[in-house]
C-alpha positions in Angstrom: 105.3 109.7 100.4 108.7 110.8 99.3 110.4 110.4 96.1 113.6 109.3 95.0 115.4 107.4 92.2 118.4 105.1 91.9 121.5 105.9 90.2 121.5 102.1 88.9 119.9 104.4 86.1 122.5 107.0 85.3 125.4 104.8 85.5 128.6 106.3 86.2 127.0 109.6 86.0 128.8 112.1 88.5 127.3 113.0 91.9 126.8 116.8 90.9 125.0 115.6 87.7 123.1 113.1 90.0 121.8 116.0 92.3 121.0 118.2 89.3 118.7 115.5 88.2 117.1 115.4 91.2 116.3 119.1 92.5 115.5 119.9 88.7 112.5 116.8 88.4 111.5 117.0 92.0 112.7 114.2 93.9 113.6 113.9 97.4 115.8 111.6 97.5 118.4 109.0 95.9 119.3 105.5 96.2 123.5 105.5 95.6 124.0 102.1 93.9 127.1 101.0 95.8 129.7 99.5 93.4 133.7 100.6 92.5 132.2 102.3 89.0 130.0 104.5 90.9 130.9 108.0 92.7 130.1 106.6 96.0 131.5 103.2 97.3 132.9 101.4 100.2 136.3 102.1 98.9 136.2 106.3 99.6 137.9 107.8 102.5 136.7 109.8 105.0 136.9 113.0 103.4 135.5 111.8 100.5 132.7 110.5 102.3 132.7 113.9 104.2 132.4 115.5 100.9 129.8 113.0 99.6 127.3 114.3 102.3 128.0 118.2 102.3 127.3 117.8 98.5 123.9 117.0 99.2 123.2 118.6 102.2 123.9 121.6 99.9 121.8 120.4 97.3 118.8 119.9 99.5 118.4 116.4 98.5 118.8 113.1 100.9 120.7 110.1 100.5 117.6 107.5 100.5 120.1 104.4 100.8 123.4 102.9 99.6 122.6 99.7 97.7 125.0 97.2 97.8 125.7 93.6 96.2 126.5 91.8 99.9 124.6 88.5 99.1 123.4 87.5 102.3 122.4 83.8 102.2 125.3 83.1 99.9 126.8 79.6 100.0 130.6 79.8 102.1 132.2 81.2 105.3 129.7 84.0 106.9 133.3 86.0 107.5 133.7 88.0 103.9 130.0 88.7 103.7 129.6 90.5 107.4 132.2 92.1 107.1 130.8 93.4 103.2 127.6 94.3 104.8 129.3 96.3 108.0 131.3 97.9 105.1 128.1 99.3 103.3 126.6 100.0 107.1 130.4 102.3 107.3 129.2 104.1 104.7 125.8 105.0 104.8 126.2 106.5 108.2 129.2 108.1 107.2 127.4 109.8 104.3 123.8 110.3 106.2 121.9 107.6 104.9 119.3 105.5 106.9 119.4 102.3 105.0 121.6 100.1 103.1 120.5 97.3 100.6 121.4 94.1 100.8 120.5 90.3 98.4 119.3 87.2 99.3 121.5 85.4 96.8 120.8 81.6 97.9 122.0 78.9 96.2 119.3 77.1 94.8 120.9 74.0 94.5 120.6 73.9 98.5 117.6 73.3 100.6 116.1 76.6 101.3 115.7 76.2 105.4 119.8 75.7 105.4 119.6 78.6 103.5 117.5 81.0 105.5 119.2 79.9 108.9 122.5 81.4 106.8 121.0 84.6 106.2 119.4 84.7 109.5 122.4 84.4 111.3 124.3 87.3 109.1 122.0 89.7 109.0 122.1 88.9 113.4 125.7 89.2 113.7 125.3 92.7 111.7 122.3 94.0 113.4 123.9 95.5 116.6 126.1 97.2 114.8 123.4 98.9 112.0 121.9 99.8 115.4 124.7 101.4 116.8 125.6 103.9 113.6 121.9 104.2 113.0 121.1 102.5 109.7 118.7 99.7 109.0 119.8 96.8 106.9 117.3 95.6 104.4 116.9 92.4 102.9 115.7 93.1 98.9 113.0 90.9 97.4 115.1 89.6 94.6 116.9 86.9 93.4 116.6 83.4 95.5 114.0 85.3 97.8 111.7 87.4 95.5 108.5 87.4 97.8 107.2 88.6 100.4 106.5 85.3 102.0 110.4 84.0 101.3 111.7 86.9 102.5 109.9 87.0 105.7 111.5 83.4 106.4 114.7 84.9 107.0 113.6 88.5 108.4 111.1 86.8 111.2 113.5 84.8 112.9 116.0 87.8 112.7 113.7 89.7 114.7 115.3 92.7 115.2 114.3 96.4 114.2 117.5 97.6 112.4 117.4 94.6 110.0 114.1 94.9 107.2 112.8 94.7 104.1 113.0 96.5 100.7 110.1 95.6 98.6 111.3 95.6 94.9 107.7 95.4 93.7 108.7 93.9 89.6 110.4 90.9 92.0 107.3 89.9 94.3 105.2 90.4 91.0 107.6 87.8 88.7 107.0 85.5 91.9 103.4 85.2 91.7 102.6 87.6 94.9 99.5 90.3 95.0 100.4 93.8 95.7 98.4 93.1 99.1 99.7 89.7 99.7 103.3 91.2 99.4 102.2 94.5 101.6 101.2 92.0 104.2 104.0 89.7 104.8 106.5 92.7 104.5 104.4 95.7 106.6 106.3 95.0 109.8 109.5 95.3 108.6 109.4 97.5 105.4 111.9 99.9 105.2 111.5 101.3 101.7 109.8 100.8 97.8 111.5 100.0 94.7 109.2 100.9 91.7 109.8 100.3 88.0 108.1 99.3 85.2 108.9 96.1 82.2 107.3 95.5 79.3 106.2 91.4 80.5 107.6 88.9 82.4 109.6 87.7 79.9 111.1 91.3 78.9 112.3 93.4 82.0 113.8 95.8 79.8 112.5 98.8 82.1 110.3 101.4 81.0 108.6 104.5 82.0 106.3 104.2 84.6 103.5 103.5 83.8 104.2 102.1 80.1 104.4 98.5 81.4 102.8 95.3 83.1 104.0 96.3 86.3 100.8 96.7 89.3 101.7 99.7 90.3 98.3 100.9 91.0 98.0 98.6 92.9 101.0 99.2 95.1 100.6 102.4 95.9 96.6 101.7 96.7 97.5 99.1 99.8 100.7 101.1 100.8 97.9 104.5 101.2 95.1 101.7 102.5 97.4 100.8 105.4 99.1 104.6 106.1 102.3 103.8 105.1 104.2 107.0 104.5 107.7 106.0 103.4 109.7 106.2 100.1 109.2 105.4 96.8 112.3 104.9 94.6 112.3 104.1 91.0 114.8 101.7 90.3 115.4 102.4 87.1 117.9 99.5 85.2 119.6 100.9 82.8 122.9 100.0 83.6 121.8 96.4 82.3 119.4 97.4 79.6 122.2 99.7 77.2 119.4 100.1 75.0 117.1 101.4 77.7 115.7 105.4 76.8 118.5 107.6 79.3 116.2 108.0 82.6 116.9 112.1 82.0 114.4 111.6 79.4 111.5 110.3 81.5 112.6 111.2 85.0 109.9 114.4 84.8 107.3 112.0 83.4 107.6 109.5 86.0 107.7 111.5 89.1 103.9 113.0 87.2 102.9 109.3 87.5 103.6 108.5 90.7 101.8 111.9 92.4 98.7 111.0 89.7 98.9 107.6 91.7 99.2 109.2 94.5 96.2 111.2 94.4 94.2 108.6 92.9 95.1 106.9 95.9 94.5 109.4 98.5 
């Protein structure tokens, strides 16, 4: 598997700086967290964007995803939020990268079928167009659809292969899922892995891996069970946790834990 971390952890932090991080700790990969006070957002131009990719194509390291904040079974007009989503799609073709991140964001207030059918239908509308640039669209397991089994109720009727999953495992584990259970209702459609650890359920200030509640074993046993072979990220939270330790700190210590689980695995 291939290793990469998300930039939710360095906040603000520029992309050289970014890329640094990564080719000095060995990791393949980052996750651009897609807002207006990051480095990389729907709001560059072209040759901004054009820059964005030479920089790491240079560096060596790939662009993993762009996360964005498009809240797909948000309550109102489908309009602003397809065209938010085709936005983030925009970009991470522009910049090189094979998936862009997307919420659930449901209103809990309403029944959750009406809810589903919403997202559903969005995440259709955009699919032919991630298709057509060459990104996949994943649904996170977060928020009003933190499982594996909720967010298959929107992805199985979608039904189409450039719309998936990411599987945010702290999420499925706050919503009462196995590792396994999780693994199985996402498999078909999983695009990527969002790692992290947190101290209980009740305190997700995040930690080093490995320093927490968090199954990670037990992740990364099913995902080398069942031959899956794609990325891990560690979604680090630190831009909502100011007292969090800076993920330069621990970046070298977490990328040991993941290869120990690796090859514990293996």
């Amino acid at each position: 598997m291939k290793l990469a971390f998300s930039t939710l952890g360095v906040p603000g932090l520029p992309l050289p700086d970014v890329l640094a991080l990564a080719t000095t700790h060995g990791y393949h990969g980052i996750e651009l967290r897609a807002h207006p006070e990051e480095p990389v957002h729907p709001g560059l131009t072209a040759a901004q964007r054009a820059d964005v990719a030479a920089a790491f194509k240079a560096a060596g390291v790939e662009i993993l995803g762009v996360a964005g904040y498009a809240r797909v079974a948000a309550p109102g007009e489908d309009g602003p939020v397809v065209e938010a989503v085709r936005a983030l799609v925009r970009l991470a073709h522009d910049i090189g990268a094979p998936f862009v991140r997307v919420f659930p964001g449901a209103d809990p207030d309403l029944p959750a079928a009406e809810s589903d059918a919403v997202a559903a239908r969005r995440l259709g509308t955009v699919a032919e167009d991630a298709a057509a640039l060459g990104v996949r669209v994943l649904l996170e397991t977060h928020d009003s659809h933190r499982t594996g089994a909720a967010a298959i109720r929107v992805l199985g009727p979608v039904g189409h292969r450039h719309v998936g999953a990411l599987w945010d495992v702290m999420h499925t584990w706050l919503g009462g899922e196995q590792p396994s259970q999780s693994y199985a209702a996402l498999a078909p459609h999983l695009g990527y892995v969002q790692v992290k650890d947190i101290a209980s359920a009740d305190d997700t200030t995040p930690l080093p891996l490995g320093a927490g509640v968090l199954p990670l074993t037990e992740c990364v046993d099913v995902l080398c069970r069942h031959g899956w072979d794609g990325w891990l990220c560690w979604e680090y939270e630190k831009r909502w946790y100011e007292s969090a330790a800076p993920l330069q700190e621990i970046l070298a210590g977490g990328r040991e834990h993941l290869l120990r689980l690796l090859d514990e695995a293996a």
